[in-house]
DRENSE-488998 format. One record per residue (C-alpha): residue in three letters; x, y, z. Coordinates in pm, whole numbers, plus 50000, padded with zeros to 5 digits. Layout:
REM DRENSE-488998
alaXYZ
...
//
This chain:
REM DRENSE-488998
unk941853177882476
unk942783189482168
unk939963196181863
unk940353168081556
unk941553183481188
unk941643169180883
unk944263183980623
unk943583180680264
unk946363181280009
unk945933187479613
unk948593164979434
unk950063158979053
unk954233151679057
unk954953166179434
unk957573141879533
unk960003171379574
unk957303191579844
unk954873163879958
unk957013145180232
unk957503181580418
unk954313195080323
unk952943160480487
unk956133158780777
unk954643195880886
unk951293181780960
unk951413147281119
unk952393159381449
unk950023181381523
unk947003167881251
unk944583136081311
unk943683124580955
unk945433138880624
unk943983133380335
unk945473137679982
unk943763135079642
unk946203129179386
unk945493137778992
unk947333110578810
unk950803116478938
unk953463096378769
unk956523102379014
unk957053091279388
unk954253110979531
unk951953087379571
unk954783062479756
unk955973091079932
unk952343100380090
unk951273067380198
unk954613064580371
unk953993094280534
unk950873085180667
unk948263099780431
unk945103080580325
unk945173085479912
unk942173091779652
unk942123096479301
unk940363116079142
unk940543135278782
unk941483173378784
unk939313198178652
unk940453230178847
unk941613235779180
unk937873249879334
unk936473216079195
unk939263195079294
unk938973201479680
unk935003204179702
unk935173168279550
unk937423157579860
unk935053175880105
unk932043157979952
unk933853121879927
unk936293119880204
unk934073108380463
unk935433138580678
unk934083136881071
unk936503153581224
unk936073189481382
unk938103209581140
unk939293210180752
unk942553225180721
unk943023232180327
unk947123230080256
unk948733232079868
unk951663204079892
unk954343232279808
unk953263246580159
unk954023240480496
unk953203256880857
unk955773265781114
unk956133255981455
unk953873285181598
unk950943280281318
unk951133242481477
unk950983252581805
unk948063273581754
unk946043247681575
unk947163222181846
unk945993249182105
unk943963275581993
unk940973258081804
unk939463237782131
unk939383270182276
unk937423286581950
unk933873305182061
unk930823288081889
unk930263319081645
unk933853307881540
unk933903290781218
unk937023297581021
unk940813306681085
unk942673332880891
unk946613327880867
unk949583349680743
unk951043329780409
unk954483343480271
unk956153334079977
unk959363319179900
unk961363331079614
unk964343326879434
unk965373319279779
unk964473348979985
unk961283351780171
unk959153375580011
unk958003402380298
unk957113434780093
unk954703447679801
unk951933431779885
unk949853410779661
unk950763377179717
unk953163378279985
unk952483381980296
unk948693371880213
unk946213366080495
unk943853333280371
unk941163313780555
unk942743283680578
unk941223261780881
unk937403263380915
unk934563239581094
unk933693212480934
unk930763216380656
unk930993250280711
unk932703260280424
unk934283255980070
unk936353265179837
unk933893291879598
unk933513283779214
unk936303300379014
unk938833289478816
unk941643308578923
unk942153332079264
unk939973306179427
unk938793316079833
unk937733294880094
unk933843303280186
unk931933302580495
unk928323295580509
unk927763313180848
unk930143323081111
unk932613347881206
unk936223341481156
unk939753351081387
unk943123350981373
unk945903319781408
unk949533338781480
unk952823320481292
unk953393313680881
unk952103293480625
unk955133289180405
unk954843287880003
unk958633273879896
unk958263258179552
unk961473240579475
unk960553236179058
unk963113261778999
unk962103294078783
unk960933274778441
unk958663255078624
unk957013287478821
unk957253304278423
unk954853277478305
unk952863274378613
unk951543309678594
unk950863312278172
unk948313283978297
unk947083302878586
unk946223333878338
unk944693310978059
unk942483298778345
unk942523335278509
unk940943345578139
unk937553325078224
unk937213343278524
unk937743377978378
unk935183371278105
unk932523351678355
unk930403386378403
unk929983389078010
unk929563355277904
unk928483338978256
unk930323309278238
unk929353299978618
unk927743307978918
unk929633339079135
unk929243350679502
unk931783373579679
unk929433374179992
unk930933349580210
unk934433354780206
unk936613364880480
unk937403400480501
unk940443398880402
unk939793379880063
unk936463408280009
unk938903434180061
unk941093415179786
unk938553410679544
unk936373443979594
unk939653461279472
unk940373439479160
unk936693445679056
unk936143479879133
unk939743494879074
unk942173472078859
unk939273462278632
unk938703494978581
unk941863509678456
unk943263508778114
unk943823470977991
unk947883466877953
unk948713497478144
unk947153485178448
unk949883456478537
unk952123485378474
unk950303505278754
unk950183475278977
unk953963467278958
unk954413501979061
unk952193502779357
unk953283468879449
unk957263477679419
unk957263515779531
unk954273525279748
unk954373489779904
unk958063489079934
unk958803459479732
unk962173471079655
unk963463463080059
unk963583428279960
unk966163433179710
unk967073415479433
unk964483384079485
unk962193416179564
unk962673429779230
unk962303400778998
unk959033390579221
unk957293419079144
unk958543420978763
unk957383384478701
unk953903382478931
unk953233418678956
unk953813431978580
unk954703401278336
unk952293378878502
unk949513412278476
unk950063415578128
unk949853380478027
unk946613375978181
unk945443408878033
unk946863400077667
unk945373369977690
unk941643385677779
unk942383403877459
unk943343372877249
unk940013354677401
unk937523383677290
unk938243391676945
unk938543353476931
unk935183346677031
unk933813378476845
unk935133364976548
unk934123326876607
unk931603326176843
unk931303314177238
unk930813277677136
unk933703278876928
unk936073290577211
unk934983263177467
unk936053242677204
unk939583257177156
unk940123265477545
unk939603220277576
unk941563211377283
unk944603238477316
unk944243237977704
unk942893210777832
unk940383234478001
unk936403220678002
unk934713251778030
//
């Protein structure tokens, strides 16, 4: 017998990812769910041909997004697998979850997987950071969430221990390299709420149920990156990232990686904290909510 999943898939314009994001699962995965944000493509066609069972619902962020599907889903099966649509899971990973998961102790409430990232072509295997990335990915149902943030978002448990699931979670955008550009400058406007939440306590944070591997993560940010000089820090990261970590053995894709998430990426986010403070010194808190929704579309 083998234990019942649900996946849950995030989508706006993923006709060019969803079918093997989707073709990945169906095998191996009883019910997958996807909650689409107003795409205007084939995604949508694509999905229910595929076998998915489609909601709508508006996007506000990505933590909000997929509580709202845990909450309104009518979920009932054993396990929630959380999945972006750019992703998809090897053989192994399936076999595991078709095998390993029945055979889960009781005090077991979450599985941790290896992700890696595809770039420019080349599987991204050095550095750090990102890629490989070890994320709780499968957990009991109503057992977890995703935690309030607006950017670098973890799944939470609410009691439990979690293990291990061997094989990859695969991240292969196929956008191209203007399309991963824009992505992240709206990742590090959003990233900037999150940097300024401890000043200006724009919501509710908790680090203490996160897998060890995501507290490792995000005990570093706080108490080390945060700490060091605003700018020169992305410089510091690239070079702990490329060197120490040995992000230079994957080459050329190696290289621009770790220029474009590790430093530019870094620095954006960073002179974008700076843009955000003297704005809001200079025009008060009030007035910034009001220019993060009308420039951004953001709703703080």
């Amino acid at each position: 017998m083998t234990a019942s999943v649900t996946a849950i898939v995030l989508t706006h314009n993923e006709q060019l990812h969803i079918e093997r994001c989707l073709g990945s699962l169906s095998p191996h995965i009883e019910r997958i769910v996807v909650i689409d944000s107003g795409s205007t493509d084939q995604t949508v066609e694509i999905a229910k041909r595929c076998g998915a069972e489609i909601y709508n619902n508006p996007f506000r962020n990505y933590a909000s997004q997929f509580n709202w599907a845990l909450k309104n889903c009518g979920i009932r099966t054993d396990w929630v697998l959380r999945i972006d649509a750019d992703e998809f899971i090897d053989a192994e990973l399936a076999e595991q979850i078709r095998t390993q998961l029945t055979a889960a102790s009781p005090q077991i409430n979450g599985f941790v997987v290896e992700r890696r990232v595809t770039f420019l072509g080349k599987t991204i295997r050095y550095g750090g950071g990102v890629s490989p990335q070890f994320v709780l990915k499968l957990w009991r149902t109503n057992k977890g969430e995703v935690e309030n943030r607006w950017m670098d978002e973890h799944t939470i448990l609410f009691d439990g221990d979690t293990a291990s699931l061997s094989g990859l979670l695969i991240d292969d955008n196929l956008k191209g390299f203007g399309f991963w550009v824009d992505k992240h400058n709206r990742y590090a406007t959003r990233e900037v709420i999150d940097a300024l939440n401890s000043e200006f306590k724009f919501f509710e944070e908790s680090d203490s149920a996160l897998s060890a591997h995501a507290l490792i993560k995000r005990v570093a940010k706080k108490n080390v990156y945060s700490r060091l000089p605003v700018i020169y820090r992305a410089v510091c990261y690239f070079c702990y990232r490329y060197f120490l970590r040995c992000g230079f053995l994957d080459g050329r894709a190696g290289l621009v990686f770790h220029l474009m998430q590790g430093l530019w990426y870094r620095l954006l986010v960073d002179i974008k904290i700076l843009e955000a403070s003297d704005f809001i010194k200079a025009n008060g808190l009030p007035a910034f909510k009001t220019m993060m929704e009308e420039r951004h579309g953001i709703k703080i």
